[in-house]
Backbone and ligand atoms as CSV (ligand in chain L), in Angstrom:
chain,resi,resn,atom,element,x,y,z
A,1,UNK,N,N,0.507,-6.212,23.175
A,1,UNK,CA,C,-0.281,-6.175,21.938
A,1,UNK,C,C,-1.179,-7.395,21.878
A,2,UNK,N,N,-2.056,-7.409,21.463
A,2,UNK,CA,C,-2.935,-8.274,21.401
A,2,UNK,C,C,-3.423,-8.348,19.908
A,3,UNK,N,N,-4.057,-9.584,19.099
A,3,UNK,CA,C,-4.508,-9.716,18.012
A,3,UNK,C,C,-5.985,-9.144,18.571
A,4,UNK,N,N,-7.084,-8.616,17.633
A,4,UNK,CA,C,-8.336,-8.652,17.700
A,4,UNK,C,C,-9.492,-8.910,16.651
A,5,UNK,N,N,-10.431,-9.286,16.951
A,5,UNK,CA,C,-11.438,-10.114,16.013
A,5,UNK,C,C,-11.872,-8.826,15.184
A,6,UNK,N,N,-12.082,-9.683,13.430
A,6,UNK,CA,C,-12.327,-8.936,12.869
A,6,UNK,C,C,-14.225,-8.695,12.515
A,7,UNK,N,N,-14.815,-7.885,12.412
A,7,UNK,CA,C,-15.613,-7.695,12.028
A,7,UNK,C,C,-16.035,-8.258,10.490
A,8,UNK,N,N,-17.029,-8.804,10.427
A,8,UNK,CA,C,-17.452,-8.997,8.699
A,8,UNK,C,C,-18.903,-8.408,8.358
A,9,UNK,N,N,-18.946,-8.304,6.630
A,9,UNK,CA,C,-20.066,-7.893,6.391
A,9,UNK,C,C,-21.398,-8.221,6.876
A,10,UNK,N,N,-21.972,-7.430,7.321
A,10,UNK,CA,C,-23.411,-7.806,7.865
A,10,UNK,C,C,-23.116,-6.696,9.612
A,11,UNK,N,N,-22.038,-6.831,10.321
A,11,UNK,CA,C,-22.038,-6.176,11.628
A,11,UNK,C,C,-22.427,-4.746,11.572
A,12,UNK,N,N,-22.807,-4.465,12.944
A,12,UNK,CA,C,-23.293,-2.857,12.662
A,12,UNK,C,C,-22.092,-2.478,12.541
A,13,UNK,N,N,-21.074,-2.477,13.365
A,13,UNK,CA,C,-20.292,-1.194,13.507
A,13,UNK,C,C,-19.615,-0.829,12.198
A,14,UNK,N,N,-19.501,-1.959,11.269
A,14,UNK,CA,C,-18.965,-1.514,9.607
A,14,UNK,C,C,-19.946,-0.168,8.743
A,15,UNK,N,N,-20.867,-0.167,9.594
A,15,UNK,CA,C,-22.194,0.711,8.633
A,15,UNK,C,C,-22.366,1.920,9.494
A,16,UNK,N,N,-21.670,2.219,10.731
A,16,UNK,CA,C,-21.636,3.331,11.675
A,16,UNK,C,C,-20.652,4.613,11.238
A,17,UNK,N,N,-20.932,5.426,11.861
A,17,UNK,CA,C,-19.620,6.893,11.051
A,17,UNK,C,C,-19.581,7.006,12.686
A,18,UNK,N,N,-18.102,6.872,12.581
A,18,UNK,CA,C,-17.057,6.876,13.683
A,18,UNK,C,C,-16.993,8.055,14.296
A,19,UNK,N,N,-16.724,8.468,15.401
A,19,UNK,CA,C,-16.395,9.553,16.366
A,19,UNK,C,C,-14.954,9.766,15.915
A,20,UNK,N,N,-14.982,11.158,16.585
A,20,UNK,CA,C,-13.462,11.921,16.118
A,20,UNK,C,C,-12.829,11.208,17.267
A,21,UNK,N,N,-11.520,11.068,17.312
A,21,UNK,CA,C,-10.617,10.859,18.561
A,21,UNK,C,C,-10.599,11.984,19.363
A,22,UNK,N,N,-10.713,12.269,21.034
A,22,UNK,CA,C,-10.510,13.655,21.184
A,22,UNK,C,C,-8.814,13.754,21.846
A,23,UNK,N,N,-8.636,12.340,21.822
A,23,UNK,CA,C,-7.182,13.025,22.272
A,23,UNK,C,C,-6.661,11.232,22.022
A,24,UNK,N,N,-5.199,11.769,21.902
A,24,UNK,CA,C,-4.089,10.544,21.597
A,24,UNK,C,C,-3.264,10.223,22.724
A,25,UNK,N,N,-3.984,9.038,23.575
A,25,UNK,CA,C,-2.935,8.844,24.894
A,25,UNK,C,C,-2.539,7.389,24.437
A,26,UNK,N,N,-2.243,6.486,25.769
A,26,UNK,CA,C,-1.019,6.015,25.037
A,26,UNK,C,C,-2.507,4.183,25.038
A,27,UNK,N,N,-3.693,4.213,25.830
A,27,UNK,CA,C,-4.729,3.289,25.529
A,27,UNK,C,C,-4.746,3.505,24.233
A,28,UNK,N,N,-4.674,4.395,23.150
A,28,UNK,CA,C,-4.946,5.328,21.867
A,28,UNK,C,C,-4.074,4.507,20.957
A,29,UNK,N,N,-2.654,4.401,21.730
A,29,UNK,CA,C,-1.373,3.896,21.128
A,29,UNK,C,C,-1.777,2.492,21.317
A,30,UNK,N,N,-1.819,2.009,22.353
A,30,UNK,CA,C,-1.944,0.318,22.350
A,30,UNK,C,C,-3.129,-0.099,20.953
A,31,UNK,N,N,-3.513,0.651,21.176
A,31,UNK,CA,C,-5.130,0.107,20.304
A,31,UNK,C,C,-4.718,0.458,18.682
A,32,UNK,N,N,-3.754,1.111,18.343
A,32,UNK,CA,C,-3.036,1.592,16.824
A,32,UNK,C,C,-2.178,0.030,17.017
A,33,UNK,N,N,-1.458,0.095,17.592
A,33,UNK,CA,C,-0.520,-1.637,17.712
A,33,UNK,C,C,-0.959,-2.691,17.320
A,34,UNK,N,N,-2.309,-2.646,17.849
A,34,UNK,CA,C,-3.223,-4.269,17.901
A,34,UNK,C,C,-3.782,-3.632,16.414
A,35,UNK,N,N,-3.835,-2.950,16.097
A,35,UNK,CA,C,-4.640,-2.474,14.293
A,35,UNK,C,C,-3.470,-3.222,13.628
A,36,UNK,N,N,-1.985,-2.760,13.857
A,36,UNK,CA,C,-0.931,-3.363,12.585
A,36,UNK,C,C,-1.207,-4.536,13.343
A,37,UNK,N,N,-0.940,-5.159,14.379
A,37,UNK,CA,C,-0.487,-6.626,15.009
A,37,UNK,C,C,-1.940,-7.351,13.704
A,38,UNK,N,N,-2.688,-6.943,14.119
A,38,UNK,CA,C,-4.530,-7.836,13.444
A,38,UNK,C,C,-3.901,-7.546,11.549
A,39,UNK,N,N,-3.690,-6.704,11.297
A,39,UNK,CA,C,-3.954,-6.184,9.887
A,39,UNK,C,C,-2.460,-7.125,9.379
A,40,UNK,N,N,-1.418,-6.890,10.165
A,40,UNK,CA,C,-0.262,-8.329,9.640
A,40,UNK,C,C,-0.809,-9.396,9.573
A,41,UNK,N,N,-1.163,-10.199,10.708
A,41,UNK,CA,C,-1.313,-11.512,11.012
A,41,UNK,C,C,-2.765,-11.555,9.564
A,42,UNK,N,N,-3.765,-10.967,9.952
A,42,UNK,CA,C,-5.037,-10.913,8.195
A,42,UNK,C,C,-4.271,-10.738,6.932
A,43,UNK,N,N,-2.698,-10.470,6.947
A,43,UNK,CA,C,-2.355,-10.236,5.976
A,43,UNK,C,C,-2.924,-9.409,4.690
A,44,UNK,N,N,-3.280,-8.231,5.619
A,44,UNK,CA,C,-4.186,-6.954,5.279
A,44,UNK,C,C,-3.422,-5.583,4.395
A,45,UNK,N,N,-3.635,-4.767,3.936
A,45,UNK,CA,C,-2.956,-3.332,3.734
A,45,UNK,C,C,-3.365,-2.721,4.574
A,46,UNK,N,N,-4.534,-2.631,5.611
A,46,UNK,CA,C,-5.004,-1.290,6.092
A,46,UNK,C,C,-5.897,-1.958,6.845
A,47,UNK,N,N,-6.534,-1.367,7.750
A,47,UNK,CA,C,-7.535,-1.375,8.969
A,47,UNK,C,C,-7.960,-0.884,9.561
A,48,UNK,N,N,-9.466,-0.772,9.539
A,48,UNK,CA,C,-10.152,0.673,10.205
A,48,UNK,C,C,-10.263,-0.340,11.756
A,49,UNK,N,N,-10.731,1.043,12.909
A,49,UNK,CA,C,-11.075,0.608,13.941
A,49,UNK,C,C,-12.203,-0.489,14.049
A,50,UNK,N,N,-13.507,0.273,13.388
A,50,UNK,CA,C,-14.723,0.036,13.329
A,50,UNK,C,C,-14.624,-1.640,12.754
A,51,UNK,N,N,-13.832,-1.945,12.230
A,51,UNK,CA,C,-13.657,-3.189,11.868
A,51,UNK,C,C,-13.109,-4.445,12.876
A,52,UNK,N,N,-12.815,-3.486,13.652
A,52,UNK,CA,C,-12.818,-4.560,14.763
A,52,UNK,C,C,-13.533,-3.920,15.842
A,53,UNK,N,N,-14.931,-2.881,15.912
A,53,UNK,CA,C,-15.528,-2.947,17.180
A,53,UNK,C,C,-15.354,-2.164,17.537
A,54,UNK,N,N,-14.325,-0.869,16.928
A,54,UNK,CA,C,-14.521,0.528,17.724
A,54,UNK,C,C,-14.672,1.460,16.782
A,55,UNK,N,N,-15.661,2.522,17.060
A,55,UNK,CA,C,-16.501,3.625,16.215
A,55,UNK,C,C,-15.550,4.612,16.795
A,56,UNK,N,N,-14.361,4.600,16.909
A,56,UNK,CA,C,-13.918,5.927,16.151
A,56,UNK,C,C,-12.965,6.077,15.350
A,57,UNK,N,N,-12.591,7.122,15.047
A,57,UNK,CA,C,-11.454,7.788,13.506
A,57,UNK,C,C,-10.169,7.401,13.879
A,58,UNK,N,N,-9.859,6.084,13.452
A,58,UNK,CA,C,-8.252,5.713,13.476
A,58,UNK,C,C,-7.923,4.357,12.878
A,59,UNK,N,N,-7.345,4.480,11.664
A,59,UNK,CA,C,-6.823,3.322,11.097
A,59,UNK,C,C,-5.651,3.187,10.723
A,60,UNK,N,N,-5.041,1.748,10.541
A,60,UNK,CA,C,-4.076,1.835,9.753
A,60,UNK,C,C,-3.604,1.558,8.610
A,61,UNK,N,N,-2.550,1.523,7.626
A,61,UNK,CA,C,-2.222,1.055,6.429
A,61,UNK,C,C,-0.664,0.835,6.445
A,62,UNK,N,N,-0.767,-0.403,5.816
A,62,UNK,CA,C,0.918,-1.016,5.841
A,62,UNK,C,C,0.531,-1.209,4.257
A,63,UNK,N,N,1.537,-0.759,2.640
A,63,UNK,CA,C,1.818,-0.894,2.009
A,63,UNK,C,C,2.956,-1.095,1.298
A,64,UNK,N,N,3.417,-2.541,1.452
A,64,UNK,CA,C,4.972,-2.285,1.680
A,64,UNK,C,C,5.819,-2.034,3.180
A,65,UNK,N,N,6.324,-0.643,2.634
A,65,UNK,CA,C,7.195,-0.326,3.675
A,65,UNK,C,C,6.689,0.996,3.963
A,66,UNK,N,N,5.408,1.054,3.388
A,66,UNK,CA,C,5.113,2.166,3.723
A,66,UNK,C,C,3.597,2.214,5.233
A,67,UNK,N,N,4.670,2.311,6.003
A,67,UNK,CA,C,3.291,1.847,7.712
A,67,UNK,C,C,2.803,3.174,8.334
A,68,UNK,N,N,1.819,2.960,8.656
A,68,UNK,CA,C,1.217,5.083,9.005
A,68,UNK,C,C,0.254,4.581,9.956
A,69,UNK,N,N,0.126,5.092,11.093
A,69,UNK,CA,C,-1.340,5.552,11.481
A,69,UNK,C,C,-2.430,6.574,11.007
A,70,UNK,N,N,-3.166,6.373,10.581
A,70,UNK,CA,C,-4.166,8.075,11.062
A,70,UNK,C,C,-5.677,8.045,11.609
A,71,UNK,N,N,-5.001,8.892,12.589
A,71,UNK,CA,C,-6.120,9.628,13.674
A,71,UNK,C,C,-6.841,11.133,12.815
A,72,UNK,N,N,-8.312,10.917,13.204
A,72,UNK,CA,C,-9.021,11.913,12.360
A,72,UNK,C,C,-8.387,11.907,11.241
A,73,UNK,N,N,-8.391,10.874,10.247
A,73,UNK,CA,C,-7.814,11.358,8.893
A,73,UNK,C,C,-8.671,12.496,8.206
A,74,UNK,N,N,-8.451,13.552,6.654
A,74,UNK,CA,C,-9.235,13.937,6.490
A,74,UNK,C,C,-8.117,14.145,4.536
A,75,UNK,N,N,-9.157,13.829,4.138
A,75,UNK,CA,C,-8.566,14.182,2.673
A,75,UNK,C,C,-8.862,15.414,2.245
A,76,UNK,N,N,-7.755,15.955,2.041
A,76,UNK,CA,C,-7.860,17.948,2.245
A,76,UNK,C,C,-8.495,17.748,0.307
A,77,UNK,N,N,-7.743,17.222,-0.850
A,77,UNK,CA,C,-7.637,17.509,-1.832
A,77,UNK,C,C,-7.872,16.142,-2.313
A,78,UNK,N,N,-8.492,15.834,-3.540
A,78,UNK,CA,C,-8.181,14.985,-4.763
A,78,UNK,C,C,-8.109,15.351,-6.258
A,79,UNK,N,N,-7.536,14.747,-6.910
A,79,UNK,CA,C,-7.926,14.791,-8.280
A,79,UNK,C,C,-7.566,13.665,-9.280
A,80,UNK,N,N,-7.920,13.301,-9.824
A,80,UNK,CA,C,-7.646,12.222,-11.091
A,80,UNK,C,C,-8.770,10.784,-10.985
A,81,UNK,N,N,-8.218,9.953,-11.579
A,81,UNK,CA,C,-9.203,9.008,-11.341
A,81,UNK,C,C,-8.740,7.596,-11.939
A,82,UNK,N,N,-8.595,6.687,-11.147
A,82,UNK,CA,C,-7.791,5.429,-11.279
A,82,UNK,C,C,-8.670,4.423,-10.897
A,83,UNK,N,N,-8.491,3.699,-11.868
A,83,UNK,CA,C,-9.336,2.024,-11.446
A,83,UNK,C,C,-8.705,0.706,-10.824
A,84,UNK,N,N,-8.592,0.286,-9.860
A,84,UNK,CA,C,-8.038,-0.782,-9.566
A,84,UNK,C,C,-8.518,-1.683,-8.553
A,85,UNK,N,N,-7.905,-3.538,-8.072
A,85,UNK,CA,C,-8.683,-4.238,-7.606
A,85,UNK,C,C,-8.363,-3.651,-5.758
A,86,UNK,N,N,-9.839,-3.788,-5.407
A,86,UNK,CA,C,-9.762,-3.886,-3.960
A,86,UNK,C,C,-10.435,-5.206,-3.958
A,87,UNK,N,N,-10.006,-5.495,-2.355
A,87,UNK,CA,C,-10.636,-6.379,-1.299
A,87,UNK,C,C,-10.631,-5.592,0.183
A,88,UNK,N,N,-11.472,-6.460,0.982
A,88,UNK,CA,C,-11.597,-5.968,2.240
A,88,UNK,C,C,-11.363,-7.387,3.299
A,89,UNK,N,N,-10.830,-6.965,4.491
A,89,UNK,CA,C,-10.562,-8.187,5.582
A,89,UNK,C,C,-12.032,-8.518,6.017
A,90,UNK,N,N,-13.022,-7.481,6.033
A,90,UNK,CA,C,-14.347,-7.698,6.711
A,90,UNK,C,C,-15.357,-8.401,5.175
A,91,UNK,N,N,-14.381,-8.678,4.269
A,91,UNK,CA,C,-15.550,-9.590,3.355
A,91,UNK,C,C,-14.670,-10.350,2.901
A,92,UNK,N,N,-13.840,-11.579,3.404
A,92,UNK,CA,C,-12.641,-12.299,2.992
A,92,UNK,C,C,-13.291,-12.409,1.568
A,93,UNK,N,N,-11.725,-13.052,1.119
A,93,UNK,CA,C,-12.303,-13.156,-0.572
A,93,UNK,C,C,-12.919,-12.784,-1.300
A,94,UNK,N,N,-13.756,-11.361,-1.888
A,94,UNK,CA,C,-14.015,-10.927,-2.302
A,94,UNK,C,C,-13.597,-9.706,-3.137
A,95,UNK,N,N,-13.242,-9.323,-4.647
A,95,UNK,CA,C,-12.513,-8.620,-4.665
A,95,UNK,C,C,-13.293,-7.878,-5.857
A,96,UNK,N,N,-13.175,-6.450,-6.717
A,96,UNK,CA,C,-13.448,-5.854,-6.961
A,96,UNK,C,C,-12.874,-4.701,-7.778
A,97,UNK,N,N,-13.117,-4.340,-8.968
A,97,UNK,CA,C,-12.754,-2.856,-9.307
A,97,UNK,C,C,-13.072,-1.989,-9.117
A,98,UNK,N,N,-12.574,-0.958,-8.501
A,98,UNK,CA,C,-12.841,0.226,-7.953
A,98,UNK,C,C,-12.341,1.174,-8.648
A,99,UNK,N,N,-13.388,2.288,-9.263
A,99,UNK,CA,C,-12.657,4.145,-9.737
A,99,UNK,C,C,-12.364,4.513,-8.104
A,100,UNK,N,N,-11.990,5.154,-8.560
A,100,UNK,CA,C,-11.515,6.378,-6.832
A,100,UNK,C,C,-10.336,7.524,-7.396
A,101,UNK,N,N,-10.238,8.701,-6.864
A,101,UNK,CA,C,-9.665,9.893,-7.275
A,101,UNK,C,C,-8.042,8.851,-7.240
A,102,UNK,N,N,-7.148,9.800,-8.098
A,102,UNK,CA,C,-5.751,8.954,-8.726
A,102,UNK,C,C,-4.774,9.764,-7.403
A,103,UNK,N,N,-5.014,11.134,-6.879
A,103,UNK,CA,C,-3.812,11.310,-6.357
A,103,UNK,C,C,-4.629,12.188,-4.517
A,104,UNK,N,N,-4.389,11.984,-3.756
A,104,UNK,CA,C,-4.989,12.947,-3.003
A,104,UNK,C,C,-3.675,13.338,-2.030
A,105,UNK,N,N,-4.662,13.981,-0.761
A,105,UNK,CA,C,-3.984,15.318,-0.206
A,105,UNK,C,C,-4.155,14.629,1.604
A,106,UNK,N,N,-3.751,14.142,2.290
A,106,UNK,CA,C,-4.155,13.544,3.514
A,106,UNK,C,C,-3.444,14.348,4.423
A,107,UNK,N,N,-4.730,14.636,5.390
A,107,UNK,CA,C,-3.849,15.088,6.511
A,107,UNK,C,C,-4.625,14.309,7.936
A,108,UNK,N,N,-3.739,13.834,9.088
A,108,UNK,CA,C,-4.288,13.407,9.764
A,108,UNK,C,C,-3.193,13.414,11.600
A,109,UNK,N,N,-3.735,12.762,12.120
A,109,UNK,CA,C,-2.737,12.693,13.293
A,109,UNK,C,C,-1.974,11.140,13.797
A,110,UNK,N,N,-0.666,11.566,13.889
A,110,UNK,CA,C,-0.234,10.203,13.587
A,110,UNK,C,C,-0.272,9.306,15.323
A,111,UNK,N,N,0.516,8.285,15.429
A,111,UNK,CA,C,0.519,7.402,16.949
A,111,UNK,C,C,1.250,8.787,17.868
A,112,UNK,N,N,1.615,9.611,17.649
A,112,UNK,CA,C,2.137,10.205,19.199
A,112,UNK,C,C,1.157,11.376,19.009
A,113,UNK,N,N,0.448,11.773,17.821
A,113,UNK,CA,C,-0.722,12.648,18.244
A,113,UNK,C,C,-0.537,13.917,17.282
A,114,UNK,N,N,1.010,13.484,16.685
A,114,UNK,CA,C,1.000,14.616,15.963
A,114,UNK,C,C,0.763,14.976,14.167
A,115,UNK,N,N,0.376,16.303,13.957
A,115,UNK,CA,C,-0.332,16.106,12.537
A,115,UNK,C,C,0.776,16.284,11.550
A,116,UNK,N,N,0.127,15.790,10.372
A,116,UNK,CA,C,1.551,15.296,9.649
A,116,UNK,C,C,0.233,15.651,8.161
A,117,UNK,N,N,0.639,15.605,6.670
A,117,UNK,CA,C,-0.317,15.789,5.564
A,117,UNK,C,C,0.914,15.342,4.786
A,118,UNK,N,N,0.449,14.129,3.916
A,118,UNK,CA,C,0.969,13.574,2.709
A,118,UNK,C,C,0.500,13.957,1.813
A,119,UNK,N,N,0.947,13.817,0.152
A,119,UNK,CA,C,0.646,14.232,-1.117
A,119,UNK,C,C,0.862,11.992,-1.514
A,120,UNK,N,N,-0.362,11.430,-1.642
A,120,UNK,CA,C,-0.457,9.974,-1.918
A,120,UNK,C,C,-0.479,9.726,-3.412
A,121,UNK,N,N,0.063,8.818,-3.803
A,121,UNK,CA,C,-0.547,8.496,-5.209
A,121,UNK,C,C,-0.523,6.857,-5.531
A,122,UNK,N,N,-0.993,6.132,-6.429
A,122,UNK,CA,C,-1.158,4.736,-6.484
A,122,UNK,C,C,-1.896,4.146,-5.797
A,123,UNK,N,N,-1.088,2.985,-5.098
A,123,UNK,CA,C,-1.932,2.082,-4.003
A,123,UNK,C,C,-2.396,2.317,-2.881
A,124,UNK,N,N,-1.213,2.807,-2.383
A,124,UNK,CA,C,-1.450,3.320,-1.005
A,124,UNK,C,C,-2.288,4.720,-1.367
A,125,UNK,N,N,-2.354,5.138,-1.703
A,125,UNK,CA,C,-3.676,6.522,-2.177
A,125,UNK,C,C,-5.009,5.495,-1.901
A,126,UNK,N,N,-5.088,4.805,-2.452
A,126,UNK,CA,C,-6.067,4.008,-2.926
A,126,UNK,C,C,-6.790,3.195,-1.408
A,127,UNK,N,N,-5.515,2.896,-0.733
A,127,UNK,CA,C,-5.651,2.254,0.652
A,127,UNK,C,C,-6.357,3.145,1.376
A,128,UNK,N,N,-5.507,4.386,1.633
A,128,UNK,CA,C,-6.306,5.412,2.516
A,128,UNK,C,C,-7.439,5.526,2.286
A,129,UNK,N,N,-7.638,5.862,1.186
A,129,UNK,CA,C,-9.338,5.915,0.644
A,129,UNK,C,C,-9.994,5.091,0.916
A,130,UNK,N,N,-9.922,4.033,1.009
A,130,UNK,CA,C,-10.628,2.763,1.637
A,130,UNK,C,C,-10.730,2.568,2.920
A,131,UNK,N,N,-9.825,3.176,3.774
A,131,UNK,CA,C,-9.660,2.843,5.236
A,131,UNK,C,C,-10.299,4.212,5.751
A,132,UNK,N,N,-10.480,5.013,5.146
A,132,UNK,CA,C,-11.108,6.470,5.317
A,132,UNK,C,C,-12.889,5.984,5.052
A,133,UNK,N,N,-13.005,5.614,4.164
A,133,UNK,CA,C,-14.198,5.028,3.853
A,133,UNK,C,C,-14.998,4.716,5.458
A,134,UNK,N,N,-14.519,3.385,5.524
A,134,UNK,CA,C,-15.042,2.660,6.615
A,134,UNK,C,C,-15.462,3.264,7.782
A,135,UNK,N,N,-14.388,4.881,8.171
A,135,UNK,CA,C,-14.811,5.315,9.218
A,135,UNK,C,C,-16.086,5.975,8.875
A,136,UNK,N,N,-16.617,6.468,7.649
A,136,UNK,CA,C,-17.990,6.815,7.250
A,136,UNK,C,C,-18.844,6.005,7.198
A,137,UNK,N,N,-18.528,4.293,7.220
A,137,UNK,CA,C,-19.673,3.252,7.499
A,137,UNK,C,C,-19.768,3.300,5.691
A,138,UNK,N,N,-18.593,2.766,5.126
A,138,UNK,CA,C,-18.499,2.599,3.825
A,138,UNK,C,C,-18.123,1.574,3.226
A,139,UNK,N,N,-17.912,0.538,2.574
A,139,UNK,CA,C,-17.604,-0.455,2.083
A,139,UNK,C,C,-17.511,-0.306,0.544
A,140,UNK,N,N,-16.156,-1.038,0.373
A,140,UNK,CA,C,-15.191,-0.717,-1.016
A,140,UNK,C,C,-16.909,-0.861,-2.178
A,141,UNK,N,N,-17.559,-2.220,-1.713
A,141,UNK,CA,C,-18.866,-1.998,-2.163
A,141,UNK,C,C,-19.846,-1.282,-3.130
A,142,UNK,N,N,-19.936,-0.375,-2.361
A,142,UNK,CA,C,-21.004,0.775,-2.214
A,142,UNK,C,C,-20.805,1.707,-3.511
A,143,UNK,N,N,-18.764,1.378,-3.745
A,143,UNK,CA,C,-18.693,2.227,-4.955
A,143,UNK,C,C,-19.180,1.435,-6.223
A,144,UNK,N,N,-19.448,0.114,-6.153
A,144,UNK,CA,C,-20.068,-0.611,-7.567
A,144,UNK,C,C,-21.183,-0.096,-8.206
A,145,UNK,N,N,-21.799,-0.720,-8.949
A,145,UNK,CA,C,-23.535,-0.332,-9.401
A,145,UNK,C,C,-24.293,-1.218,-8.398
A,146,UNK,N,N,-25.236,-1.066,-8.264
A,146,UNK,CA,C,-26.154,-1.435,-7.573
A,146,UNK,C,C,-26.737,-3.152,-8.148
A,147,UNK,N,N,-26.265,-3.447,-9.305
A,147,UNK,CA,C,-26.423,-4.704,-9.753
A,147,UNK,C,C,-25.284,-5.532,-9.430
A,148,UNK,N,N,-24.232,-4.897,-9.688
A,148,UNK,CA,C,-22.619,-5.720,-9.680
A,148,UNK,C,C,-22.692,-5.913,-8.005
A,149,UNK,N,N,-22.966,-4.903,-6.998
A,149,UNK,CA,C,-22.845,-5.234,-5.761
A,149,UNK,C,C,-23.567,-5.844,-5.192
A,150,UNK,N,N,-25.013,-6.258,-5.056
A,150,UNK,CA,C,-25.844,-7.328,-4.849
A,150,UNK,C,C,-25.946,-8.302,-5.627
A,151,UNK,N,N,-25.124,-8.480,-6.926
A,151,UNK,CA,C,-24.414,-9.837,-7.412
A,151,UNK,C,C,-23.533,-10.273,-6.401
A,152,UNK,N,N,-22.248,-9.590,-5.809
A,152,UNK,CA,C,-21.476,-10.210,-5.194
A,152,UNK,C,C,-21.828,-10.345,-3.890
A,153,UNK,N,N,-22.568,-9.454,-2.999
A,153,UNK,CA,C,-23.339,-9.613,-1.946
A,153,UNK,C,C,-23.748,-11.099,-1.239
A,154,UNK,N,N,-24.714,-11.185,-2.997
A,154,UNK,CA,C,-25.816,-12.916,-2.597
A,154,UNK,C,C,-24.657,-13.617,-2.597
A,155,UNK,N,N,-23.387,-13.471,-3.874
A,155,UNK,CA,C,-22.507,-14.963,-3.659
A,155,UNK,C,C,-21.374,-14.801,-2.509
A,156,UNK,N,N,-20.838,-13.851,-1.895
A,156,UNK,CA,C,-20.623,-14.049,-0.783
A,156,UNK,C,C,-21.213,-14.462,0.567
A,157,UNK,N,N,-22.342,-14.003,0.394
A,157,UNK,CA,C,-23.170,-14.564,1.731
A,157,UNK,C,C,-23.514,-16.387,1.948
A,158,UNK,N,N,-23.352,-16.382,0.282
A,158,UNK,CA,C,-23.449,-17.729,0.411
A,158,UNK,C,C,-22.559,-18.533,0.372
A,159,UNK,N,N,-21.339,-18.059,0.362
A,159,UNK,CA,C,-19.966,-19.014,0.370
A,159,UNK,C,C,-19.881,-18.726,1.964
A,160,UNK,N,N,-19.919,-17.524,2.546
A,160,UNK,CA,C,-20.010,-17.397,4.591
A,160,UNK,C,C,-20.805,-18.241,5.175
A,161,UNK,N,N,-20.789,-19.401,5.237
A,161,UNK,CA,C,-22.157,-19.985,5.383
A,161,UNK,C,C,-22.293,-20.330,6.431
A,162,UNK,N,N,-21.772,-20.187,7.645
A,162,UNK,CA,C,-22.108,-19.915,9.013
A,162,UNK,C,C,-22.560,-18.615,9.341
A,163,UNK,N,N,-22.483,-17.662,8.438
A,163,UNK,CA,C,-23.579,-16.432,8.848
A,163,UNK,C,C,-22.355,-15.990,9.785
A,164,UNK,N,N,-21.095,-16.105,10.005
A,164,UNK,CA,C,-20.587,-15.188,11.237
A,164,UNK,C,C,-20.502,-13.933,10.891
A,165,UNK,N,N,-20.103,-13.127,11.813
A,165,UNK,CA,C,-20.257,-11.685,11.871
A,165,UNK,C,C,-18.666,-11.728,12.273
A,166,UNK,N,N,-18.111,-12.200,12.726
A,166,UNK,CA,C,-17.784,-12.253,13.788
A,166,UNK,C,C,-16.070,-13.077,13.100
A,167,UNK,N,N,-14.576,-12.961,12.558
A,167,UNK,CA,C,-13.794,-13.426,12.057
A,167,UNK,C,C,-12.125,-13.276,13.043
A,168,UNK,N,N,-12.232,-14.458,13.560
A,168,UNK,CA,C,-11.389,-14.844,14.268
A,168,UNK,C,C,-9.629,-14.350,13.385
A,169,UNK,N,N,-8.832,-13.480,13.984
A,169,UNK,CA,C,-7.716,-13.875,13.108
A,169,UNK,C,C,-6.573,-14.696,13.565
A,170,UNK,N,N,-6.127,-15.824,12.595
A,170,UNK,CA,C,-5.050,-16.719,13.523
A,170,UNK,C,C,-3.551,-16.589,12.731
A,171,UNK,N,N,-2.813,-16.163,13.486
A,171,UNK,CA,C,-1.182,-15.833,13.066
A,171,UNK,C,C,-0.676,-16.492,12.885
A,172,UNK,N,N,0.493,-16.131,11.676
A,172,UNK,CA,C,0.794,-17.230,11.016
A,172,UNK,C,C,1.848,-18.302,11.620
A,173,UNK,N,N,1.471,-19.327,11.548
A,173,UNK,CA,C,2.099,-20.315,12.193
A,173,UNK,C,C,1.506,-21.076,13.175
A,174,UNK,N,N,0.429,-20.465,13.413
A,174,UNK,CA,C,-0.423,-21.401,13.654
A,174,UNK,C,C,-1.655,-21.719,13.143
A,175,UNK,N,N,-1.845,-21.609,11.863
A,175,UNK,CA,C,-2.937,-22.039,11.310
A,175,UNK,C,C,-2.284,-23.522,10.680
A,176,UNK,N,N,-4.107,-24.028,10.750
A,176,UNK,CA,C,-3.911,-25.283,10.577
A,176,UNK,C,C,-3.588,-26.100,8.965
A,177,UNK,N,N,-4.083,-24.932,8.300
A,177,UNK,CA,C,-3.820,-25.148,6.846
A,177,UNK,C,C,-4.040,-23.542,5.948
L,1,CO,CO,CO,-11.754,-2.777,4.137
């Protein structure tokens, strides 16, 4: 397993719509590993590929105790509508209220390839939706107004102030502070 660099706002591949997986071998599997290994150590809920550099359909989400892959996710159903705070690993510190449907319908393919469909509700509802997002080249963002999100835009860009694209992740215990 390997940690891998995270992508931040501004990179293409966050703004790309991901390729389907066409098949789940076990390069497929290593590369789901290094998603939880990166998304622990970022001390993340969830992690699209594209966020670290690969355009296609597979992320993960750790909520709790609740840990999943999905390959080609696809939200069969939603309904309701819940407001709550997101953040994203590809815009550290930045955080946000988000509407998004209250309960949905997921079906997707898990690390050995096989399909599986949950009935989500709460956070982890909320996660998927976000990590589903990204493979459309979406950012938690995009759901604001167009004023509230180029408010936070300019003051994030200006607290990044090396302009990286580019976010090293370092595990814990060895960071320096
Ligand atoms: Co995100």
């Amino acid at each position: 397993m390997a940690l891998r660099d995270i992508h931040l706002l501004g990179s293409a591949p966050l703004r790309a719509r991901s390729a389907e997986v066409p098949v789940v071998d076990d390069l497929l599997r290593q590369f789901i590993d290094d998603l939880f290994e990166t998304m622990d150590a970022a001390e993340g809920v969830g992690l699209a590929a594209n966020q670290v550099g690969i355009t296609q359909r597979v992320a993960v989400v750790g909520v709790e105790d609740d840990r999943f892959a999905m390959v080609n996710p696809v939200i069969v159903s939603a309904e309701g509508r819940a407001r709550g705070e997101e953040g994203c690993l590809s815009i550290p510190d930045l955080h946000a209220e988000v509407t998004r449907p209250e309960r949905i319908v997921l079906e997707a393919l898990d690390r050995e390839g096989k399909p599986y469909r949950r009935e989500l509700d709460g956070y982890v509802a909320r996660a998927v939706q976000h990590e589903i997002d990204h493979l459309d080249g979406i950012l938690f963002l995009d759901h604001l107004s167009l004023l509230k999100r180029e408010l936070l835009i300019r003051r994030w860009k200006k607290e990044n102030k090396g302009g990286s694209l580019i976010r090293k992740v370092v595990p814990e215990g060895k960071r320096t502070r």
